[in-house]
Backbone as CSV, one residue per row, in Angstrom:
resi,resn,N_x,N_y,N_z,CA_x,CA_y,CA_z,C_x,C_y,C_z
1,UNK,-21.000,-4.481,12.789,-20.480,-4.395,11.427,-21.408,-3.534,10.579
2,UNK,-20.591,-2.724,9.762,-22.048,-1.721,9.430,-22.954,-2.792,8.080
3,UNK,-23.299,-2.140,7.576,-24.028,-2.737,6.704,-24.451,-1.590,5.461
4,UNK,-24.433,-0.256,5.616,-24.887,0.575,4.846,-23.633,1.285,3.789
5,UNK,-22.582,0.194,3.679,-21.614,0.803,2.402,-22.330,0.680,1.090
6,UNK,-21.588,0.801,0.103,-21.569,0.720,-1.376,-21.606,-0.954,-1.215
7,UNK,-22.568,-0.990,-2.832,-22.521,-2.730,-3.231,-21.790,-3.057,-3.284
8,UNK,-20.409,-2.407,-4.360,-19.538,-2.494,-4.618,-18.350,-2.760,-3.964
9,UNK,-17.447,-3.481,-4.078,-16.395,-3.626,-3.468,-15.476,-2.196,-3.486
10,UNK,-15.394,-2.095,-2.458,-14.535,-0.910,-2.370,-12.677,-1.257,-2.232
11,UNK,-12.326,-0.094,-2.950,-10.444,-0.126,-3.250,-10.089,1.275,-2.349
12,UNK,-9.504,0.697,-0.696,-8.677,1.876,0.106,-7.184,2.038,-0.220
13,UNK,-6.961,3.017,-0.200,-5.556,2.916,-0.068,-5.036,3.543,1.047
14,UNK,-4.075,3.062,1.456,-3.292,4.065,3.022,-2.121,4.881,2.660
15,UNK,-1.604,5.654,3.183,-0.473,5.976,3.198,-0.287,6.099,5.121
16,UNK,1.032,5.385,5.624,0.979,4.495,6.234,1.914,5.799,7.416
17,UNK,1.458,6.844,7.627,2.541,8.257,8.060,2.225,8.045,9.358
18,UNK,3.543,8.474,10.383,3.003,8.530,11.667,4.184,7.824,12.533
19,UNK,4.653,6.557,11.970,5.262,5.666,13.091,6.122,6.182,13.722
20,UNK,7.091,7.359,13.503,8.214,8.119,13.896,7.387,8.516,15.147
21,UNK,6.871,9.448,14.797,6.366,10.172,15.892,5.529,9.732,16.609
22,UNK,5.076,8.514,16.543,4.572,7.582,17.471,4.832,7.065,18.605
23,UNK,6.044,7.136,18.130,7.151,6.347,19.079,7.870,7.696,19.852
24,UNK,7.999,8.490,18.902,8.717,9.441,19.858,7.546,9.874,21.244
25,UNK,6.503,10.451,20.670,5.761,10.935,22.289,5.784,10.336,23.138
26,UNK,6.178,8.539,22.775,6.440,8.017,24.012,7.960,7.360,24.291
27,UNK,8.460,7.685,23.591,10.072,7.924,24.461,10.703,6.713,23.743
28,UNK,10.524,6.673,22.945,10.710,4.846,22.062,11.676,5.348,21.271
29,UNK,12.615,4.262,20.573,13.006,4.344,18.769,12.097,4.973,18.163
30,UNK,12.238,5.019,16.751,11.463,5.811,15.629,11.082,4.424,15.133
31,UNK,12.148,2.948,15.163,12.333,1.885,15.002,10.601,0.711,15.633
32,UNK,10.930,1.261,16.596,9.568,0.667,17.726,8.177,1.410,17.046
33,UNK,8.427,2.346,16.743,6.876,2.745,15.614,6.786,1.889,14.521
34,UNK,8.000,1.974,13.378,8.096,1.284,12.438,7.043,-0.220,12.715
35,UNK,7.769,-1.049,13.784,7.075,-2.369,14.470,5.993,-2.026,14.720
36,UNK,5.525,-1.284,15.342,3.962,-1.197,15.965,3.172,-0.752,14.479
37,UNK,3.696,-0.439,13.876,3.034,0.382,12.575,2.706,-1.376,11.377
38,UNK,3.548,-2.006,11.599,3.801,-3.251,11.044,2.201,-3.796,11.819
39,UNK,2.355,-3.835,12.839,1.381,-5.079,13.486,0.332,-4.010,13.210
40,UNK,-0.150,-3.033,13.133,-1.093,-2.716,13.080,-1.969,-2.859,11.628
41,UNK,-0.722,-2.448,10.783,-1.950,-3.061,9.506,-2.037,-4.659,9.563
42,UNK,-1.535,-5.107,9.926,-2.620,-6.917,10.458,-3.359,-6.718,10.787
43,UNK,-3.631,-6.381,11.843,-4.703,-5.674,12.552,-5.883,-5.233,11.479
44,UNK,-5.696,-4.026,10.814,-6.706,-3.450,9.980,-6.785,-4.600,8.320
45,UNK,-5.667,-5.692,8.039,-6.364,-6.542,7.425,-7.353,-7.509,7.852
46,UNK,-7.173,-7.868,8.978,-8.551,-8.384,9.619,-9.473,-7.955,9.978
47,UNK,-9.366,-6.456,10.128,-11.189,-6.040,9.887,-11.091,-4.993,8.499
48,UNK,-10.739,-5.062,7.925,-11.093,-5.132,6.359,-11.180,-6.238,5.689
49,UNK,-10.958,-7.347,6.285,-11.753,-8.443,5.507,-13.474,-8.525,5.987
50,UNK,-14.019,-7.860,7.363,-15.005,-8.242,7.439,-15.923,-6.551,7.040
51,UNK,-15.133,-6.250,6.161,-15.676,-4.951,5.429,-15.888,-4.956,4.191
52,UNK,-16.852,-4.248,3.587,-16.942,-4.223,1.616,-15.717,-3.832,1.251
53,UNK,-14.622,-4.320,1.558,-13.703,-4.029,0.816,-12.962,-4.780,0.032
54,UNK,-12.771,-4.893,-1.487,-12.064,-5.322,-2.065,-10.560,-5.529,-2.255
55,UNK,-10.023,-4.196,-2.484,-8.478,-3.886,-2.553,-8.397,-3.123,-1.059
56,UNK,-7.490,-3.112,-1.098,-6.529,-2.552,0.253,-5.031,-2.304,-0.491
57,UNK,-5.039,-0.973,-0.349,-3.051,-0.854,-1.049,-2.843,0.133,0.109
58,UNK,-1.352,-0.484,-0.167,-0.905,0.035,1.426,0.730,1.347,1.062
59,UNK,1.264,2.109,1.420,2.404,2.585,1.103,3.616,1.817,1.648
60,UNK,4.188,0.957,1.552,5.143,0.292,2.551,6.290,1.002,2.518
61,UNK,6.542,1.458,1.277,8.583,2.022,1.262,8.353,2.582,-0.054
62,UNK,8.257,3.648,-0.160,8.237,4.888,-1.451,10.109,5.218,-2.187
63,UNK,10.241,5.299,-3.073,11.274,5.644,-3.770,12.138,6.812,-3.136
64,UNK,11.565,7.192,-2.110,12.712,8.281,-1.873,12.816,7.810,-0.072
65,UNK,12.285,6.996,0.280,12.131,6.449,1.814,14.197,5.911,1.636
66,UNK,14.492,5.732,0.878,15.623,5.057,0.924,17.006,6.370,1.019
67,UNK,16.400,7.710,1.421,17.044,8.635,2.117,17.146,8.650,3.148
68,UNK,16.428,7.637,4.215,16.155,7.724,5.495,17.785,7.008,6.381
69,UNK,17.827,7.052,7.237,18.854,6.567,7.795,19.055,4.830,7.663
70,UNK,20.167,4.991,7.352,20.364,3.557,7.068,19.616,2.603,8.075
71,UNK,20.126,2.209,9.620,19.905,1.569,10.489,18.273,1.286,10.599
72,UNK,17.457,2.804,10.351,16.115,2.438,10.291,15.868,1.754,8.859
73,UNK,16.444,2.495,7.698,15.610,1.506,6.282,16.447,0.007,6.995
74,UNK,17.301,-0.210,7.466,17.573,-1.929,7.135,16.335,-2.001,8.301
75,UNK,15.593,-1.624,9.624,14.560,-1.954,10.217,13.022,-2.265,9.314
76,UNK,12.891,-1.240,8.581,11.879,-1.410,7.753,11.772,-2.602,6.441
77,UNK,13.009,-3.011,5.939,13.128,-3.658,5.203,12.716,-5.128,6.280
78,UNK,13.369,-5.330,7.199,13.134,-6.557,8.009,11.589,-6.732,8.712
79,UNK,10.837,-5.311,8.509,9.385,-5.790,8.878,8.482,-5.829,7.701
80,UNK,9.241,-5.574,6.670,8.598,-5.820,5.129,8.857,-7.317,5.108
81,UNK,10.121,-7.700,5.577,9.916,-9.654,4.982,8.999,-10.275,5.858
82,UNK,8.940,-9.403,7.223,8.063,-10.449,7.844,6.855,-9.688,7.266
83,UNK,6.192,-8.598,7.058,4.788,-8.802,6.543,4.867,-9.771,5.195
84,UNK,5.710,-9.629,4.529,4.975,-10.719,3.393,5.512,-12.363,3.305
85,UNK,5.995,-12.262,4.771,6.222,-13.804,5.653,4.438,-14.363,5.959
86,UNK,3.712,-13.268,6.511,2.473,-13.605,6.900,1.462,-14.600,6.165
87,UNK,2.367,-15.396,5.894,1.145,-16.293,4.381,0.109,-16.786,5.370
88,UNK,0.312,-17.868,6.165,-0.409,-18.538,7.051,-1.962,-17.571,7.227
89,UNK,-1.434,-16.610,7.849,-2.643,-15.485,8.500,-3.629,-15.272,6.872
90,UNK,-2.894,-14.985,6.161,-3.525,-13.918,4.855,-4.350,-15.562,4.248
91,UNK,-3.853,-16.778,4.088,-4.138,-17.518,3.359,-5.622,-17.768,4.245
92,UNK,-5.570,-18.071,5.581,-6.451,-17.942,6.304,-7.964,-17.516,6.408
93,UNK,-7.764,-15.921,5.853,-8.210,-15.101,5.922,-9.012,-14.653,4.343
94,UNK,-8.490,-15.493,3.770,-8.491,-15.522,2.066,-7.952,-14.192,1.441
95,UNK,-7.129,-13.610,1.750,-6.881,-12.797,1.339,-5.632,-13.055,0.455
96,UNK,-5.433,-12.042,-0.915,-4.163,-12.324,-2.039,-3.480,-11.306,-1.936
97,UNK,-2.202,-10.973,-1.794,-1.165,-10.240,-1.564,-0.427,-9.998,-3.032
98,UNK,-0.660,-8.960,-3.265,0.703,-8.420,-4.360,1.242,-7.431,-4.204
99,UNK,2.117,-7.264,-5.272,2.965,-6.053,-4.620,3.355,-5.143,-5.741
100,UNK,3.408,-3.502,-5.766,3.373,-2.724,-6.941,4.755,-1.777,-6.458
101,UNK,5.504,-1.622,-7.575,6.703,-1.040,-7.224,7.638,-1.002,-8.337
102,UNK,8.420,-0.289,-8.641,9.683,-0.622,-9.512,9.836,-1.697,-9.907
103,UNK,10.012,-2.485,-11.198,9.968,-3.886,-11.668,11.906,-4.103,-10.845
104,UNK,12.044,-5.313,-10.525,13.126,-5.691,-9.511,14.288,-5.921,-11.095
105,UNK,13.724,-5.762,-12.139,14.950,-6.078,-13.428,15.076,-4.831,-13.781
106,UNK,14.400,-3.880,-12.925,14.677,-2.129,-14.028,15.929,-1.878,-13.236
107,UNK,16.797,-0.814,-13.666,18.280,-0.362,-13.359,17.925,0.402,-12.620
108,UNK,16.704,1.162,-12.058,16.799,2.302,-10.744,15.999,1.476,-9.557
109,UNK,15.507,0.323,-9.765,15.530,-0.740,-8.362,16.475,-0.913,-7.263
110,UNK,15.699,-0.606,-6.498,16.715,-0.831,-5.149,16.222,-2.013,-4.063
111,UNK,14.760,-2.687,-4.558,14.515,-3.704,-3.609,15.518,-4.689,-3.272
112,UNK,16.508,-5.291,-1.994,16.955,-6.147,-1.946,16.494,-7.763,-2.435
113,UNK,17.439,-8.229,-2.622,16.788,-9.586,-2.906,16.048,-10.418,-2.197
114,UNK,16.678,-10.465,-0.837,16.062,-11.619,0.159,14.727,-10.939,0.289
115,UNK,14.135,-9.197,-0.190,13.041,-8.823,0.104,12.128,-9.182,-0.943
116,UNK,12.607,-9.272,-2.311,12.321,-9.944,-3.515,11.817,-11.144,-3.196
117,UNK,12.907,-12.034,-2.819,12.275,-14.002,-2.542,10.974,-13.359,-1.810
118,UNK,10.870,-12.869,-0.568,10.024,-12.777,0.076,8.375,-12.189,-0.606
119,UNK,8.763,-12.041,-1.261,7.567,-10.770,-1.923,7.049,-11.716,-3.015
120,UNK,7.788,-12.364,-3.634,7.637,-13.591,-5.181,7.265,-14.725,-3.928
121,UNK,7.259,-15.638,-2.538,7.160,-15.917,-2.288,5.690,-16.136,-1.719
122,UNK,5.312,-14.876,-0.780,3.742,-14.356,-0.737,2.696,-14.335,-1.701
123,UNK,3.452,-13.893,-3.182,2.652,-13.854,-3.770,1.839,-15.022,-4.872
124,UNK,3.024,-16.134,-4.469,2.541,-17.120,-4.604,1.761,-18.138,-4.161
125,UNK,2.059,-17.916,-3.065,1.904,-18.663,-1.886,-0.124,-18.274,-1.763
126,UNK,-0.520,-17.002,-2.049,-1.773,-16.726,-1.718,-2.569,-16.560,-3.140
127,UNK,-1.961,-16.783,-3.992,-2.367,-16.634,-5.571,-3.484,-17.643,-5.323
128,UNK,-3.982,-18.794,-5.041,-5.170,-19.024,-4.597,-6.975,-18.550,-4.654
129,UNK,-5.907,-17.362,-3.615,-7.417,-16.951,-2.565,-8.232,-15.871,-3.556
130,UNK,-9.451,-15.834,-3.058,-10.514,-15.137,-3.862,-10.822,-14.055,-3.260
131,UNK,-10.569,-13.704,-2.022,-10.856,-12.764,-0.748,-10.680,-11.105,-1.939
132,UNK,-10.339,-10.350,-0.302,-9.482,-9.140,-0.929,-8.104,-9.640,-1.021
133,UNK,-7.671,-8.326,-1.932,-6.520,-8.111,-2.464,-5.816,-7.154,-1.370
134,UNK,-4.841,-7.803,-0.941,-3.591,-6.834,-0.727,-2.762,-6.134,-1.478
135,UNK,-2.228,-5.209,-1.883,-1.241,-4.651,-2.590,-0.360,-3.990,-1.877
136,UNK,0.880,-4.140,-1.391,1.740,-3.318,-0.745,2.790,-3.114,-2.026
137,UNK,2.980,-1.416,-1.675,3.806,-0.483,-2.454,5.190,-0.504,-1.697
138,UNK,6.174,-0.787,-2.455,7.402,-1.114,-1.526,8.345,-0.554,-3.093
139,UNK,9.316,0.297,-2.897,9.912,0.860,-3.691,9.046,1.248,-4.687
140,UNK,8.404,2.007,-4.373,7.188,2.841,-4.940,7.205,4.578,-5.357
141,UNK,7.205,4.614,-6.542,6.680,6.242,-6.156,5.722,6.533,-7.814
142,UNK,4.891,7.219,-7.595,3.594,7.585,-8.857,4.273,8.244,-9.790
143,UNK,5.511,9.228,-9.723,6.184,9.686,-10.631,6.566,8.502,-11.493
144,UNK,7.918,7.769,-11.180,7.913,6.653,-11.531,7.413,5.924,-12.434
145,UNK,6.361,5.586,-11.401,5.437,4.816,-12.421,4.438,5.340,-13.898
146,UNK,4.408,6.968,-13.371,3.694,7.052,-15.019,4.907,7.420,-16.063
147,UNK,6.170,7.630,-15.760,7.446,7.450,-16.791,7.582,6.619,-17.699
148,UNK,7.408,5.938,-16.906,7.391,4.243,-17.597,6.141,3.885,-17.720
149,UNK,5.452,3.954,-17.399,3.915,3.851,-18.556,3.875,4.552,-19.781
150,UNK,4.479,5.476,-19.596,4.263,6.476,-21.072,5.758,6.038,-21.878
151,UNK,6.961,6.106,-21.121,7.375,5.189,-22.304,7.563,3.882,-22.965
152,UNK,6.666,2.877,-21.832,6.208,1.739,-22.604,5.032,1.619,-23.947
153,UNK,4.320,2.726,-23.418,3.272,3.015,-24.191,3.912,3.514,-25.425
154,UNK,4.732,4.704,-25.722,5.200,5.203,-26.899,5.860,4.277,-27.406
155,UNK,6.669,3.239,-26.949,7.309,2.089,-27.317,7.075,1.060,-28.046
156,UNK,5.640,1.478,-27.342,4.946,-0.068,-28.288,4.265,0.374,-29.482
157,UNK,3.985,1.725,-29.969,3.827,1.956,-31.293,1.647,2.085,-30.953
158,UNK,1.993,2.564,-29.564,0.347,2.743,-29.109,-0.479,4.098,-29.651
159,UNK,0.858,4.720,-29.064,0.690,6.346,-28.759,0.349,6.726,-27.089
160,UNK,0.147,7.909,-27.204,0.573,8.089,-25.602,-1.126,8.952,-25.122
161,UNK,-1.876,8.036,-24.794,-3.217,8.604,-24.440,-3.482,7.713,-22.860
162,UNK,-4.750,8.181,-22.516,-5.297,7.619,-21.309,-5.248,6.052,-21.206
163,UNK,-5.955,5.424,-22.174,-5.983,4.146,-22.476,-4.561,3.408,-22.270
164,UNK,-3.329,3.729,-22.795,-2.292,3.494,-23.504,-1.740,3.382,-22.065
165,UNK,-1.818,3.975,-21.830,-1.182,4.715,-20.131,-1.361,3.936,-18.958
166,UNK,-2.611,3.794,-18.650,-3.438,2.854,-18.180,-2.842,1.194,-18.034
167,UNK,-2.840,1.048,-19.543,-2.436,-0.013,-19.881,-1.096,-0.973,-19.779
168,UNK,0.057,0.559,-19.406,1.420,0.181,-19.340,1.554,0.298,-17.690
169,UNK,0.588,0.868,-16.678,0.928,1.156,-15.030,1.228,-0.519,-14.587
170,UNK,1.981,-0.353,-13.322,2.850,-1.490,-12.501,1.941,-2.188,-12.775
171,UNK,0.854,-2.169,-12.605,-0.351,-3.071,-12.299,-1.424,-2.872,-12.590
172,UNK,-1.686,-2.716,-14.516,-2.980,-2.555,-14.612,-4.169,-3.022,-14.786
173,UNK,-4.423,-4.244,-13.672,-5.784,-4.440,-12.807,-5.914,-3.674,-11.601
174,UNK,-5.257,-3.099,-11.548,-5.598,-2.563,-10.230,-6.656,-1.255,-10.180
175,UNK,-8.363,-1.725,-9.450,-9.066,-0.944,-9.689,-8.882,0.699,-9.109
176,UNK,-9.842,2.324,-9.824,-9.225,2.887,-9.495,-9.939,3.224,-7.719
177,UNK,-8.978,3.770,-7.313,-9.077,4.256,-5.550,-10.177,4.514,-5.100
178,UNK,-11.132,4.102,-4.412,-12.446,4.761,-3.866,-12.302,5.895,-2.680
179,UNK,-11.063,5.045,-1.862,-10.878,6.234,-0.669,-9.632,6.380,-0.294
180,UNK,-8.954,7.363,-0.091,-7.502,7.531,0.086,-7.046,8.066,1.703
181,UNK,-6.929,7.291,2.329,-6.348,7.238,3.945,-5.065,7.920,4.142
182,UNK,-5.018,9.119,4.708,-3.825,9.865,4.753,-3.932,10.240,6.273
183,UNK,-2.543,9.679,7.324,-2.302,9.237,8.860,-1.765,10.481,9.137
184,UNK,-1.698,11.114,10.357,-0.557,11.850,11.204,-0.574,13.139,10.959
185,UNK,-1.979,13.595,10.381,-2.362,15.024,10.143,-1.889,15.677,9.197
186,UNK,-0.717,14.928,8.138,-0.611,15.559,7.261,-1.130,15.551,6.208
187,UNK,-1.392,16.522,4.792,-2.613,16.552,4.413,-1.760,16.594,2.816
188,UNK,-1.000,15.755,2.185,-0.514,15.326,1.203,-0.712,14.215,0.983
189,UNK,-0.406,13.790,-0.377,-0.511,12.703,-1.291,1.252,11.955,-1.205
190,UNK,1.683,12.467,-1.570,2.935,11.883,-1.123,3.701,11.558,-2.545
191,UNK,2.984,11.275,-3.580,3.640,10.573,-4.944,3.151,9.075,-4.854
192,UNK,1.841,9.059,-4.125,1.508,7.638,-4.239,0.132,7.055,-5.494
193,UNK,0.094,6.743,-5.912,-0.986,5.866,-6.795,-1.315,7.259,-7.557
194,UNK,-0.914,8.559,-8.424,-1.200,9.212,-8.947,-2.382,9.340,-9.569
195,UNK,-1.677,8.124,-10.642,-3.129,7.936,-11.765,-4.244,7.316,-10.987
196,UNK,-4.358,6.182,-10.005,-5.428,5.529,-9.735,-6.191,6.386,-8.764
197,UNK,-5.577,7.188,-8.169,-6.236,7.861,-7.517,-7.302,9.511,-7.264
198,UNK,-7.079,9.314,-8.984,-6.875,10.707,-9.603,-9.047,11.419,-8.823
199,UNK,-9.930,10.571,-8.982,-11.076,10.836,-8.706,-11.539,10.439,-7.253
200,UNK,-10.592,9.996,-6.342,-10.634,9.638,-4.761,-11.108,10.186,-4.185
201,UNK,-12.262,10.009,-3.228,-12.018,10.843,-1.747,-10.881,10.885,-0.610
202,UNK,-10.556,11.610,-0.160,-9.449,11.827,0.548,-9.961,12.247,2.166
203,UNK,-8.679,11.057,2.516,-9.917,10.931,4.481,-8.057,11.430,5.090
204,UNK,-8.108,12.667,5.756,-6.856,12.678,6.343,-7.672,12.998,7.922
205,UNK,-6.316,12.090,9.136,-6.940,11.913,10.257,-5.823,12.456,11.074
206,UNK,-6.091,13.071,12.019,-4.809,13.160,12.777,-3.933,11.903,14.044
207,UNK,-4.777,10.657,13.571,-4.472,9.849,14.190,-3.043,9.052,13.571
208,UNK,-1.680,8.605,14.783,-0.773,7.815,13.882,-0.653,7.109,13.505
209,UNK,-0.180,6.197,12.221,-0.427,4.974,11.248,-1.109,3.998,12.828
210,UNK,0.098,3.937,13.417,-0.325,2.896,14.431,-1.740,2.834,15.422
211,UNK,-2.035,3.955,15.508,-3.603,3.956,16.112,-4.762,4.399,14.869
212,UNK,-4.300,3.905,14.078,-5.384,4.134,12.916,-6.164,2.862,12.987
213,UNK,-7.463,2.751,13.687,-8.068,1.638,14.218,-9.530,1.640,13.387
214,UNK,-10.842,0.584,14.102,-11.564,0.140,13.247,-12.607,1.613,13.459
215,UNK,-12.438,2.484,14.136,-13.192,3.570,13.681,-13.246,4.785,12.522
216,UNK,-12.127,4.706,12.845,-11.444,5.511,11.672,-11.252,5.143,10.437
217,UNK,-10.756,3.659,10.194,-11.658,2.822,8.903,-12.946,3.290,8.563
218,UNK,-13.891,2.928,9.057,-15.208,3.345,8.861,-15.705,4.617,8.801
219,UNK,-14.864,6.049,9.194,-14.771,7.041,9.051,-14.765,7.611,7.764
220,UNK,-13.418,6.463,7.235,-12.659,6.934,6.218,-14.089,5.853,4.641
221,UNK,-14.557,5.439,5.282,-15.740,4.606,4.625,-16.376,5.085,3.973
222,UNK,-16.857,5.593,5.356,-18.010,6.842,5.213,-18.050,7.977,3.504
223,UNK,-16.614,8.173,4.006,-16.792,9.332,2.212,-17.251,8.577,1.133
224,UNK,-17.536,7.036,1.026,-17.577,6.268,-0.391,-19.088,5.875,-0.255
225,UNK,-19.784,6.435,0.576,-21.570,5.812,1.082,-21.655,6.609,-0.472
C-alpha cells in the first residue's frame, strides 16, 4: 500500500470508456463489457477504500448515452440498479454513495423510476457511513449542469459569478477534482464535472474501463504526489 500520497484526501473521478470494445476483442456482446465494466468498479471501490482517497465520482450514464441502442441502455440501466443495490458491500466498507445528475422533478430527466427507488434507496441506506464518498453520475452531463446553476443563480437575485455558480451545481459539496481518470485511450473530457474539474490533472490510459486495475489507480495517483 503506498504510503507517499497527499495528506489530503484525495477526489478521483473516472470516466468509465472502454466496455464496448472490451468485449468486442474478445468476441462478446458490447452488453458483457457493460457487466464486466460494472464488477470492476467494485473492484476499484475496494481498493480505493484502502487509498487516500476521499471522493470517487464515477461517469455511469451521461445525457446523451441515451442515444445508444435501446437493448444495451435497458442493459446498463439494469447494472445501474444493481450497483446501487450494493448497500451490504458499500455499508461494509464504510463507504456513502450519492448520486449527481439531472434533478428526477426537472422536465429533461430521463432517469427511470425503479432506477430512482434504487438510487434514493442507496443513498439512504449508507447516509451513515463516514468512509469515502461515492458519487455516481447517471443522467449526467456538465453542460447541463452549469445551465441550471446559472439560472438558479440569476433566479435567486444572486447574480451570476463564480461563487453564485458554485453554489447552485447538482451538488455543491462536492470537493473540486484532484485527478481525472480517462479509460480506452481516448483523450477527452466528455462533458463530465466541467466546473469541478476545471484545475485537474488528467491521467488518460490506454487500458479498458474493465482492466483499469490497482496499478493504474496508483498511476493515475501519482499526478496528485
Amino acid at each position: 500500500m503506498p504510503t507517499d500520497f497527499p495528506d489530503h484526501a484525495l477526489h478521483v473521478a473516472c470516466i468509465m470508456d472502454g466496455n464496448g470494445r472490451w468485449a468486442g476483442r474478445r468476441g462478446l456482446p458490447r452488453t458483457e463489457g457493460h457487466t464486466e465494466g460494472e464488477e470492476n468498479l467494485a473492484r476499484l471501490v475496494r481498493i480505493a477504500v484502502r487509498r487516500n482517497i476521499g471522493w470517487l465520482t464515477v461517469f455511469g450514464f451521461s445525457t446523451e448515452n441515451w442515444q445508444r441502442p435501446r437493448p444495451e441502455v435497458r442493459h446498463i440501466l439494469g447494472l445501474h440498479e444493481k450497483l446501487f443495490g450494493r448497500v451490504a458491500e458499500l455499508n461494509e466498507l464504510n463507504v456513502r454513495i450519492q448520486w449527481i445528475g439531472r434533478p428526477f422533478d426537472s422536465p429533461m430527466a430521463r432517469t427511470p423510476r425503479y432506477v430512482q427507488r434504487a438510487i434514493r434507496k442507496a443513498i439512504t441506506d449508507t447516509a451513515g457511513n463516514t468512509g469515502m464518498v461515492l458519487t455516481v453520475a447517471f443522467d449526467y452531463g456538465g453542460r447541463s449542469e452549469l445551465v441550471a446553476a446559472v439560472e438558479a443563480a440569476r433566479s435567486s437575485g444572486e447574480g451570476v459569478n463564480v461563487e453564485s455558480i458554485g453554489e447552485h451545481l447538482y451538488l455543491p459539496e462536492l470537493p473540486p477534482v484532484d485527478v481525472l481518470v480517462r479509460t480506452s485511450g481516448e483523450q477527452r473530457v466528455s462533458n463530465f464535472l466541467l466546473w469541478q474539474a476545471a484545475g485537474a490533472a488528467i491521467y488518460f490510459t490506454d487500458a479498458a474501463w474493465p482492466d483499469f486495475d490497482e496499478a493504474e489507480l496508483d498511476a493515475a495517483l501519482a499526478l496528485a504526489r
